[in-house]
C-alpha positions as CSV (number, residue, x, y, z in Angstrom):
1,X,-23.2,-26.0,23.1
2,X,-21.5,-23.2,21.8
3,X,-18.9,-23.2,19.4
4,X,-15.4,-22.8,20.8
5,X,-13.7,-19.1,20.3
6,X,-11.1,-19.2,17.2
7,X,-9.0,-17.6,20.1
8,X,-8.4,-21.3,20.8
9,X,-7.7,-22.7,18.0
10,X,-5.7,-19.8,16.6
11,X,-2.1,-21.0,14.8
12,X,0.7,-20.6,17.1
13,X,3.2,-18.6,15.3
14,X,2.3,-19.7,11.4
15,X,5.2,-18.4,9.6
16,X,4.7,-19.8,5.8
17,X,2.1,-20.3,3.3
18,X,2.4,-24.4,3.9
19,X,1.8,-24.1,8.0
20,X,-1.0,-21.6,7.2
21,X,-3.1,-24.5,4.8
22,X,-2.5,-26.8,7.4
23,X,-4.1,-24.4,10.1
24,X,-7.2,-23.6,7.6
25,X,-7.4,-27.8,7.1
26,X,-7.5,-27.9,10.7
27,X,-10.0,-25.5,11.5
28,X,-12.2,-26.9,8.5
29,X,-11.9,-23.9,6.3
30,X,-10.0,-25.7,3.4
31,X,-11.2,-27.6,0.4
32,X,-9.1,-29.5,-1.9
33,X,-10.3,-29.6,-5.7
34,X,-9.0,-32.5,-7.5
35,X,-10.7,-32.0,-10.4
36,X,-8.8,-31.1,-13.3
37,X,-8.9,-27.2,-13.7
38,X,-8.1,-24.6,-16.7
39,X,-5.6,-21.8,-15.4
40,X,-7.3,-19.5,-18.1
41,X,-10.0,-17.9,-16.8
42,X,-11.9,-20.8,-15.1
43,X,-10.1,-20.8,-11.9
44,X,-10.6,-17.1,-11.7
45,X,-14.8,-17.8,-12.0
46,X,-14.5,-20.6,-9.2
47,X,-12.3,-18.4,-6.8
48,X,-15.0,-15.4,-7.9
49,X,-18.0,-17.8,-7.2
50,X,-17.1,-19.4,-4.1
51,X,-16.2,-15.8,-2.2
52,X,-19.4,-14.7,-3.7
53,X,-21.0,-17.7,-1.3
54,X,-18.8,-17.3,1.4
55,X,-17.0,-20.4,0.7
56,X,-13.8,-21.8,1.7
57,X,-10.0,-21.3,1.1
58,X,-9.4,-23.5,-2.2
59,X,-6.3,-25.8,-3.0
60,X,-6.7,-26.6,-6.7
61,X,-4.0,-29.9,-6.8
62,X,-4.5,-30.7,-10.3
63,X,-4.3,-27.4,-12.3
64,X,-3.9,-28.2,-16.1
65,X,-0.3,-27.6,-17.4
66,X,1.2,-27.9,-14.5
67,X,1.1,-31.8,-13.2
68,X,2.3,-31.9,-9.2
69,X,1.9,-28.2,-8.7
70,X,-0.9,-26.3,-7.0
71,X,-2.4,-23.3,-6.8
72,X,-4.2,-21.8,-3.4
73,X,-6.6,-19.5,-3.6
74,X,-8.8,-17.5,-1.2
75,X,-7.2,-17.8,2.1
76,X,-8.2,-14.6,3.4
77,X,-11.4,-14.4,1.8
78,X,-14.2,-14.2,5.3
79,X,-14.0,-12.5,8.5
80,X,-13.5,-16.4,9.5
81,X,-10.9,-16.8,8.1
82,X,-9.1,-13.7,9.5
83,X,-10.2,-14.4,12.8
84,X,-8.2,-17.6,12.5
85,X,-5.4,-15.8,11.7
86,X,-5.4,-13.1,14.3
87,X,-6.5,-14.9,17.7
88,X,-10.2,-12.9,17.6
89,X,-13.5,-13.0,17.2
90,X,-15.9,-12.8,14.0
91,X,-15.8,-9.5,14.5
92,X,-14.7,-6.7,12.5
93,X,-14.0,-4.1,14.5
94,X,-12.0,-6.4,16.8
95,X,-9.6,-7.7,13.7
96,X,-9.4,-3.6,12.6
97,X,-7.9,-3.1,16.4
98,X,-5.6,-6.4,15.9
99,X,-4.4,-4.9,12.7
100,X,-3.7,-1.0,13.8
101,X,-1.9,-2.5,17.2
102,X,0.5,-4.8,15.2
103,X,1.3,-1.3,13.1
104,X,1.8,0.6,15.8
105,X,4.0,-2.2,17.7
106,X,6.0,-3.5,15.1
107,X,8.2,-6.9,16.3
108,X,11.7,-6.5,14.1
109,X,12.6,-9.2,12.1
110,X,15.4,-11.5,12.3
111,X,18.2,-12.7,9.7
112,X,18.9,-16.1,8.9
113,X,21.6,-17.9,7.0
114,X,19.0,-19.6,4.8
115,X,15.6,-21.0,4.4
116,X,13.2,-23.1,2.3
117,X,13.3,-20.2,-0.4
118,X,16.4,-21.7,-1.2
119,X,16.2,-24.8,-1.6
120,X,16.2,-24.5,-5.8
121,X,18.2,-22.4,-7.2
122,X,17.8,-21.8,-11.0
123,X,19.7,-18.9,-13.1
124,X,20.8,-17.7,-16.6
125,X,19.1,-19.6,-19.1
126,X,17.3,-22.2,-16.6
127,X,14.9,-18.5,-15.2
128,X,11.5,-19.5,-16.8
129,X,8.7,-17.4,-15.4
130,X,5.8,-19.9,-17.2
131,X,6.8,-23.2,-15.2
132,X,4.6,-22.4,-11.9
133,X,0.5,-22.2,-12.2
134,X,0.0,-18.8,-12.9
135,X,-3.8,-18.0,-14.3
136,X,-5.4,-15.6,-16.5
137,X,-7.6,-14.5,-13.7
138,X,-10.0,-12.2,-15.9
139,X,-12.0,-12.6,-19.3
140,X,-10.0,-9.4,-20.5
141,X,-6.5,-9.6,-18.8
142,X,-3.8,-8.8,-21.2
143,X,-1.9,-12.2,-19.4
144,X,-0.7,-13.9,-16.6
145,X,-0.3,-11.9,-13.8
146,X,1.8,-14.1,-10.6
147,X,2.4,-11.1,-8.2
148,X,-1.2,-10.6,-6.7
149,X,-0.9,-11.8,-3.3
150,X,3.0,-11.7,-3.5
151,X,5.8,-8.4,-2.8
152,X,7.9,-6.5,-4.8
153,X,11.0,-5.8,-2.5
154,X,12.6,-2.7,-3.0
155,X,15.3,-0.9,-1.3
156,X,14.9,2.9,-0.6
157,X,18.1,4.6,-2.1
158,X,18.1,7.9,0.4
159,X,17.0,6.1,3.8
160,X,17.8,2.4,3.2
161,X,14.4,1.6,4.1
162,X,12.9,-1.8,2.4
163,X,9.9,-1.6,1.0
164,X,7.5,-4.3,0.0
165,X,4.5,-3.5,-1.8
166,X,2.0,-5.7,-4.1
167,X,1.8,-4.1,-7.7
168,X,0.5,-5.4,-11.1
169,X,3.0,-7.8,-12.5
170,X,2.5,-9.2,-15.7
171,X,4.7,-12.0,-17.5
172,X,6.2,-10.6,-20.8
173,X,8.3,-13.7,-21.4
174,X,10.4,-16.5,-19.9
175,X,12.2,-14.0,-18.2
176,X,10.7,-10.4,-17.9
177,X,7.4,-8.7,-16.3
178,X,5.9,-5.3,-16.4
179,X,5.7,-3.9,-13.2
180,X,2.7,-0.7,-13.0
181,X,2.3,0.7,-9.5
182,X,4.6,1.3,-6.8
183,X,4.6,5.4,-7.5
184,X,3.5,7.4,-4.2
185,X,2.9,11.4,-4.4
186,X,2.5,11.0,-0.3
187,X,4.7,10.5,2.7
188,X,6.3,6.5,2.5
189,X,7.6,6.0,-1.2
190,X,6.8,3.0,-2.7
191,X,8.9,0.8,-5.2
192,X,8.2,2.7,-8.3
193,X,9.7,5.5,-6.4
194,X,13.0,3.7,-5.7
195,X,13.1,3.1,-9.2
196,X,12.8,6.4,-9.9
197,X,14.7,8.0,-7.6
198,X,17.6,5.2,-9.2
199,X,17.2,6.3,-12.7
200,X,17.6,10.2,-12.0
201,X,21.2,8.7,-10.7
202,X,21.8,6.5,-14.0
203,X,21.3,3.7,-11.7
204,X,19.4,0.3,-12.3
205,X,17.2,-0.9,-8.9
206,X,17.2,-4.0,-7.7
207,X,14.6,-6.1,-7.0
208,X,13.5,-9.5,-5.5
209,X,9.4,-10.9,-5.3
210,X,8.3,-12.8,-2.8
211,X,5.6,-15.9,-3.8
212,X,3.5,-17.5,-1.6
213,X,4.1,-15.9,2.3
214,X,2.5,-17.0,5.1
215,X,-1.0,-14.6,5.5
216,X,0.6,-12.0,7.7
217,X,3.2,-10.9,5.2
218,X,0.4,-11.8,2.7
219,X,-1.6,-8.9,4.2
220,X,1.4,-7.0,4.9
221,X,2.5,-6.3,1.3
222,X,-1.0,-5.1,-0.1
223,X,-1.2,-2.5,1.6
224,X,0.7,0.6,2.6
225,X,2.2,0.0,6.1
226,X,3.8,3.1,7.1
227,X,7.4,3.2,8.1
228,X,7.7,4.1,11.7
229,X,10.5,6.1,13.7
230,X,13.2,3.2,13.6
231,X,12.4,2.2,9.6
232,X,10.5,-0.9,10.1
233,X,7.8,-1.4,7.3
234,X,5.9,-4.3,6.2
235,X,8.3,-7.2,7.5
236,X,7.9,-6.1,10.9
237,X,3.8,-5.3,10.9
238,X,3.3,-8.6,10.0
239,X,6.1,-10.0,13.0
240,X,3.1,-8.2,15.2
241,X,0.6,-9.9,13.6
242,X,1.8,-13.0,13.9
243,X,3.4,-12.8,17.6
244,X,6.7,-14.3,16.1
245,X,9.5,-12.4,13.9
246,X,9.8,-12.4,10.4
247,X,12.7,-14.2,9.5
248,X,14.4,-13.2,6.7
249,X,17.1,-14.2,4.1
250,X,19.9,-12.3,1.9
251,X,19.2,-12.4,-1.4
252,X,21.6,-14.1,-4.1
253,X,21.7,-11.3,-6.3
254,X,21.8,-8.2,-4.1
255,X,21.6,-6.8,-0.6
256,X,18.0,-6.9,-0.7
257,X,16.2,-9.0,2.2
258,X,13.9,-11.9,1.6
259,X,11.4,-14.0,3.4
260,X,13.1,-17.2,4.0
261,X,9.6,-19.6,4.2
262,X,8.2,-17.9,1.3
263,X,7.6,-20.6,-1.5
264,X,9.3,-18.7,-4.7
265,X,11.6,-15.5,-4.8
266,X,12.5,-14.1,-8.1
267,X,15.4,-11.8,-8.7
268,X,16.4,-9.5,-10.7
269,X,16.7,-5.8,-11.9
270,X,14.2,-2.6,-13.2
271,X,16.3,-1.9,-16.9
272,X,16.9,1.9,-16.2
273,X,14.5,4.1,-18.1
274,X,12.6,1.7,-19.8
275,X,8.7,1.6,-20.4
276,X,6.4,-1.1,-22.0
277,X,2.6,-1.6,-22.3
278,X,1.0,-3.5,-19.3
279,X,-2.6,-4.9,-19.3
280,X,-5.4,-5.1,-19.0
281,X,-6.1,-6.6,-15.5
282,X,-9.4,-6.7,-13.5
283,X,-9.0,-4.0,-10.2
284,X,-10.6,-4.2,-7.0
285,X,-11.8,-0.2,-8.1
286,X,-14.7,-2.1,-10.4
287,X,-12.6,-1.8,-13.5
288,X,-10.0,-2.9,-16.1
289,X,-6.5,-1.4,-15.7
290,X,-3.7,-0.8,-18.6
291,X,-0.6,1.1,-19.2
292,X,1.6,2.2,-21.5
293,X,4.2,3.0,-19.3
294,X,4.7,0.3,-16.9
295,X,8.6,-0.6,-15.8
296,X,10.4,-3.5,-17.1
297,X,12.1,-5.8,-14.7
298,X,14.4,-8.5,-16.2
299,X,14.6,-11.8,-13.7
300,X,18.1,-13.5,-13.4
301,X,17.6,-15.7,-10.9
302,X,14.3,-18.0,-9.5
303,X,14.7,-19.6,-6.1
304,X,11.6,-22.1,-4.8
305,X,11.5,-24.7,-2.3
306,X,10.7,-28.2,-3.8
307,X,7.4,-28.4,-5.7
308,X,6.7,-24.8,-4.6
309,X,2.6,-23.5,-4.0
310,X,1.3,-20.7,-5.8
311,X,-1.1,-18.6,-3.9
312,X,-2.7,-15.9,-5.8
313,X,-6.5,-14.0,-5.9
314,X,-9.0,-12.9,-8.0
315,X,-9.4,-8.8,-8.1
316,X,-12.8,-7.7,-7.7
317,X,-15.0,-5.5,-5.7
318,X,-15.4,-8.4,-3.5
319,X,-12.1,-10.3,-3.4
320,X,-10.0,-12.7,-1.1
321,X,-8.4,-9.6,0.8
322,X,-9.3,-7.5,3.5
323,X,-8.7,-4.4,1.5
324,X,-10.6,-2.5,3.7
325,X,-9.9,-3.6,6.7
326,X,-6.1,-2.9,5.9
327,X,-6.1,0.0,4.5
328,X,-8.0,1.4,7.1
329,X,-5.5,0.5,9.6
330,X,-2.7,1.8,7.4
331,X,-4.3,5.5,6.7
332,X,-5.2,5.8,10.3
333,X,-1.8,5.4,11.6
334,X,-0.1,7.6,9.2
335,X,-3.0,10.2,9.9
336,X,-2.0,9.8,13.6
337,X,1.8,9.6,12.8
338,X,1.9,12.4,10.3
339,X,-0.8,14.6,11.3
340,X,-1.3,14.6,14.8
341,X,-4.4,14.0,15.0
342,X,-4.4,11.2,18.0
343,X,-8.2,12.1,18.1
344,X,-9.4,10.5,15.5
345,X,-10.8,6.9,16.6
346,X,-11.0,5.0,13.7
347,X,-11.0,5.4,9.4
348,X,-12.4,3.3,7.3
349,X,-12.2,2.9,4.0
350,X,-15.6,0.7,2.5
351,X,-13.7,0.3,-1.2
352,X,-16.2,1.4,-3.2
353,X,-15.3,2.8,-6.7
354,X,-12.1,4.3,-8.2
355,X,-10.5,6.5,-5.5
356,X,-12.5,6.1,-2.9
357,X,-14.6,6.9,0.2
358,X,-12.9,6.9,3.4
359,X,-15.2,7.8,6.8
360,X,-13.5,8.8,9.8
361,X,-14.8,9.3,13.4
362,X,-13.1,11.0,15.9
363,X,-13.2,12.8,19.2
364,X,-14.5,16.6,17.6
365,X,-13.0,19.1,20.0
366,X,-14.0,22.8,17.8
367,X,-16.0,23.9,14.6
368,X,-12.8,24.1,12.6
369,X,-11.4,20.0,13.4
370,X,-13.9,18.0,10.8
371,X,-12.4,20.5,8.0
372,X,-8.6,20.3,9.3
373,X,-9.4,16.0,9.0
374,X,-10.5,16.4,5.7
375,X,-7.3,18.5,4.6
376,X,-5.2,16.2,6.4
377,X,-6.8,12.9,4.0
378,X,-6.4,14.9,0.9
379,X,-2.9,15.9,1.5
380,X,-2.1,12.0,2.6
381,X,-3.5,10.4,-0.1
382,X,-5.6,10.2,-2.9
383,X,-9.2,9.5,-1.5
384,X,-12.2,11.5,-3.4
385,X,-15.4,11.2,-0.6
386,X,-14.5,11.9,2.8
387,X,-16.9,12.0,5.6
388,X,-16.2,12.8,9.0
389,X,-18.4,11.4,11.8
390,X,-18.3,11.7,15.5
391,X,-16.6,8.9,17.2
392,X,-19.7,7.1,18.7
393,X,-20.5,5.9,15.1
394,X,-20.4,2.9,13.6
395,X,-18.2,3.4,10.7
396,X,-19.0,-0.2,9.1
397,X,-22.8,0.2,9.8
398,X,-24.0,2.4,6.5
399,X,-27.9,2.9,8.2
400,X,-26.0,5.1,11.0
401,X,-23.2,6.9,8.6
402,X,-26.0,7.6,5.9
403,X,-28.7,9.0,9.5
404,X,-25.4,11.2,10.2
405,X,-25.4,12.7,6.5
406,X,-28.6,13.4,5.9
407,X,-29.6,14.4,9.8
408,X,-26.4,16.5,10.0
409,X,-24.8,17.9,7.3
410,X,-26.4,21.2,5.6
411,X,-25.4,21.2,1.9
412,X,-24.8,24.8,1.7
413,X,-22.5,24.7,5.2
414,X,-21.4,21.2,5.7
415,X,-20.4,19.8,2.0
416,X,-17.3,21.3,0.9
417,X,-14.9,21.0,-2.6
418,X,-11.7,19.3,-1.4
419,X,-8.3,18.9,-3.5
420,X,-8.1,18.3,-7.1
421,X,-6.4,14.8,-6.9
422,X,-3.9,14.4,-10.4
423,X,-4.6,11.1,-12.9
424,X,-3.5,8.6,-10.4
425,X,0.2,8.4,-10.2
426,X,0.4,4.9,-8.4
427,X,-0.5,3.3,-12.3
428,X,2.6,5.6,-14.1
429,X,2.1,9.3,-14.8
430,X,1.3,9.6,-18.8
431,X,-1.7,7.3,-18.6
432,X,-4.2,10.3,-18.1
433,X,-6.5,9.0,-20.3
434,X,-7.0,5.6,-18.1
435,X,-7.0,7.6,-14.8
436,X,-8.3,10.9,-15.1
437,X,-8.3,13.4,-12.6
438,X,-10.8,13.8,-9.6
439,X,-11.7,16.7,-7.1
440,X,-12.7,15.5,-3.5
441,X,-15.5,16.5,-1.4
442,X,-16.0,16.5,1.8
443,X,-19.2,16.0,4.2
444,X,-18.6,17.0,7.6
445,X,-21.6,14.9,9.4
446,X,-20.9,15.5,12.9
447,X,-23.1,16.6,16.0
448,X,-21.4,18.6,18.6
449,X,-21.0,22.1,17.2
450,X,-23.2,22.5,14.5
451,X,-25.9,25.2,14.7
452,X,-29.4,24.5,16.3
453,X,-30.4,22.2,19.6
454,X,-30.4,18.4,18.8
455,X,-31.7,16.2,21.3
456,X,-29.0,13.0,22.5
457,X,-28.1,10.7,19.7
458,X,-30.0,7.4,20.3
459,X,-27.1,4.9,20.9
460,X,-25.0,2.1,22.8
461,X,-22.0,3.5,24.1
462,X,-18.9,1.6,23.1
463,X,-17.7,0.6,26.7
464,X,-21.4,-1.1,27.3
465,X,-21.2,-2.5,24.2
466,X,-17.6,-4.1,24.5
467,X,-18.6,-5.3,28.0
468,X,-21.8,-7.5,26.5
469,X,-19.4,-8.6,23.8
470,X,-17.1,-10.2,27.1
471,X,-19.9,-12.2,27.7
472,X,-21.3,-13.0,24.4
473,X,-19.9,-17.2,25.1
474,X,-21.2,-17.2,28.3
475,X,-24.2,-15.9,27.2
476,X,-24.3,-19.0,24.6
477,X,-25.7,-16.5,21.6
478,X,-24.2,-17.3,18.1
């Protein structure tokens, strides 16, 4: 008998990081450690470990330091996993389309009068960063870093926009973290931008961080969701995802908005022009990342529900996050948003190496349109590689984007110098030495207009292919 589709068993409307453990317990893809574990560096080798076996989510309930706290870690870590979360299959490709829809149909959130968020409320003297399980997740990390799977919340000071993004946080003291990241040279700003686009006033930013969301907002926050035409960002792609709206909360401190189910918010301000060194900390690009010239952000106020989870990931090439997947998503709607190009049919982005490859395949309609795609990545964002395919590849399957390159693409016609990207600005300009800069190239390996006669490209057409996929259960195949 076959197993039943996750469709079933998917979690109706999980809207915190509690109701989302319970779902993974239900569908057998939790494990509780009781063992006693070391914060410093050995839960980071576990987490690192069991995603390298395809293990399970992992509550560690007896953390040393920290007696009735724990720590979750690798909730998002297999295409399991997000299937559970999105109502799908095992299936890439079918999560990718769940993802791009719920950007593309955001569901606004709603404000409530409070939440579980609140339910401590601890200021002045009582703010103390250190008293929640917070590991030292790499041999080399500079220190504790609690913001991985969590969002800085920022407030855009020309639109009014809110932004949440995921950036490296590091704990300086009881009550102050570096904050690197954040700084977009594209489209959307991000939070280092509010900051400063606030200084060049003489004005300090606000700022609230959001610990332990359920796994939409989770997903939401790591990645760049593109503000549509009515303003709603990463609150709302994540209402989408989850078929249910995001419900949010005022903060205590400011006008900012705050998920009301997430476990911990902190509060507080970016000090106005000030710098101080962050790192290092272990990036999913493969290496260590430091800077000299990462904003300070004094906390004021810590609000939690009662005996609060963490939630936080390992960063590594392989990690508990669907980078890929969600950036993806995110560059292909803001190509199709920005650039017009409502041919392409899908980007991804495999997350290999520092700046990246991104391969996109779309619907070629002259000799000019791979070149105009490639101009449109470079002047959206910072990728070095691109390679455009026709849309009847398989952008995930490397044995038919590797046949396309070498098969296809002349190296004195088809690969092409692209934009000289600047050291990378997201990690705080004056750090050249840590992020030098990189010029893009471009391999334009598609069929339909390039010189010669070649014979019909030996494949499954998509529309056959999703049909046999309708009856994969019927057809009792794992």
């Amino acid at each position: 008998m076959s197993a039943p589709s996750l469709r079933e068993t998917k979690p109706a409307g999980s809207n915190s990081l509690r109701s989302w453990l319970e779902a993974l317990d239900a569908a057998g893809l939790l494990y509780r450690v009781n063992a006693e574990v070391d914060p410093v560096h050995e839960i980071g080798a576990i987490c690192a470990r069991s995603i390298d076996r395809g293990g399970p989510a992992i509550l560690f309930e007896n953390v040393t330091g920290y007696p009735g706290l724990a720590l979750a870690a690798n909730l998002l870590s297999s295409d399991r996993h997000l299937a559970l979360a999105f109502g799908t299959e095992e299936d890439e490709h079918e999560i990718y389309q769940a993802l791009v829809r719920g950007m593309q149909h955001r569901l606004p959130s709603v404000i409530v009068e409070t939440g579980p968020c609140k339910e401590e409320i601890f200021s002045g003297d009582d703010v103390d960063l250190y008293k929640f399980p917070t590991p030292t997740w790499h041999e080399l990390d500079g220190g504790q870093y609690p913001v991985t799977t969590g969002g800085v919340i920022t407030r855009d000071p020309n639109t009014g926009n809110l932004n949440m993004g995921s950036y490296r946080c590091m704990i300086k003291d009881r009550n102050t973290l570096s904050m690197s990241g954040g700084i977009r040279t594209f489209k959307d700003p991000g939070g280092g931008n509010h900051v400063l686009a606030n200084e060049a006033q003489g004005d300090p930013t606000p700022v609230a961080i959001a610990l332990g969301m359920d796994p939409y907002l989770s997903l939401a926050t790591g990645t760049g969701v593109p503000v549509d035409e009515e303003g709603l960002g990463e609150f709302d792609a994540a209402g989408a995802w989850r078929g249910s709206p995001t419900e949010l909360v005022r903060a205590e401190l400011s006008d900012l908005l705050v998920p009301a189910q997430a476990e911990v918010v902190l509060e507080g301000e970016f000090v106005p022009n000030s710098r101080v060194e962050e790192g290092p900390h272990g990036e999913a690009t493969g290496f260590y990342g430091r800077t000299t010239r990462a904003f300070e952000i004094k906390v004021h106020s810590i609000t939690h529900r009662k005996n609060p989870v963490s939630y936080g990931l390992i960063c590594r090439l392989l990690e508990d996050y669907p980078r890929a997947l969600l950036r993806s998503g995110s560059f292909q709607t803001l190509l199709m948003r920005d650039a017009g190009l409502t041919n392409i049919r899908e980007a991804y982005f495999p997350e290999v190496g520092q700046l990246g490859l991104i391969i996109i395949s779309a619907s070629i309609q002259d000799p000019d349109e791979p070149r105009r795609i490639m101009d449109a990545v470079w002047e959206n964002g910072h990728w070095r590689w691109v390679v455009v395919v026709d849309e009847d590849c398989d952008v995930r399957n490397w044995w038919d984007v590797m046949w396309r390159v070498t098969s296809l693409a002349d190296p004195d016609k088809h690969i092409v110098p692209g934009k000289e990207h600047p050291a990378d600005a997201g990690h705080q300009a004056g750090d050249k030495d840590f992020n030098p800069p990189r010029r893009g190239l471009g391999i334009d390996a598609t069929l339909r207009f390039k010189d010669g006669t070649f014979p019909p490209v030996n494949t499954i057409s998509r529309e056959l292919m999703s049909r046999v996929a309708g009856r994969w259960r019927e057809l009792g195949l794992p």
